[in-house]
N, C-alpha and C positions, 0 to 999 in steps of 0.2 A: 439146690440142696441146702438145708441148714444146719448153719455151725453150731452144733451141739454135741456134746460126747457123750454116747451110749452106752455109758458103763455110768457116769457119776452124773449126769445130765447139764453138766456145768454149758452156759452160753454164752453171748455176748452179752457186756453188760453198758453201762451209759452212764458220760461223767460230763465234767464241764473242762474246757483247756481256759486258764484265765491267764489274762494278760496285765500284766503291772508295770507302771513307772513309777522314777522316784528314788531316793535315797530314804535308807533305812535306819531309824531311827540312832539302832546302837553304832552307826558308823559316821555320824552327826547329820543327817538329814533329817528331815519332816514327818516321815514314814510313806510306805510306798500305799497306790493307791488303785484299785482295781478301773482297768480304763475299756473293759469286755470281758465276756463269757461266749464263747464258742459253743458250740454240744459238738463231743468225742463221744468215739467207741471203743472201749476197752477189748477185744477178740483173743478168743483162748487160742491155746499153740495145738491144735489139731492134726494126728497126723493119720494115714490110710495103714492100717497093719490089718493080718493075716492074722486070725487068733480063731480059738477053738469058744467055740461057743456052741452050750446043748449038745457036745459031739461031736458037732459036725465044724469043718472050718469055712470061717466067712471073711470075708473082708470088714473090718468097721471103721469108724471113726472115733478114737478116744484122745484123749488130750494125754499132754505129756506126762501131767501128775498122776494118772492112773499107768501110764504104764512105768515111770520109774518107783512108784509105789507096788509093783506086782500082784495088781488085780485083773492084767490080761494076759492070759496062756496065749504064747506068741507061738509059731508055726512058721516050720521054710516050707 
């Protein structure tokens, strides 16, 4: 299943994790110097709620900002 939330369509997105040695300039070193670039996955905070949708109540997948924003009608 994909990590997407169904109300804002926000998904995973893609960064780099970099890696540095060295002392930094303003603390009297050389400056630091990048020694690797990994690829990361940034993944939104998804969770399963019960919400009304078109009526009827379904199950979905929304991320957390949509639901502490109240754009999903939550349901026990």
């Amino acid at each position: 299943m994909a990590q997407v939330c169904e109300m804002c369509g926000k998904k995973t997105q893609v960064g780099n994790q970099i890696e540095r040695r060295g002392l930094a300039k303003w603390k009297g070193g050389v400056g630091r110097k990048i020694t690797g670039k990994t690829k990361r996955k940034f993944k939104i905070n998804l969770q399963r709620v019960r919400a009304k949708v078109a009526g009827t109540v379904k199950r979905i997948k929304v991320c957390t900002r949509c639901i502490s924003a109240n754009k999903v009608v939550k349901t026990q």
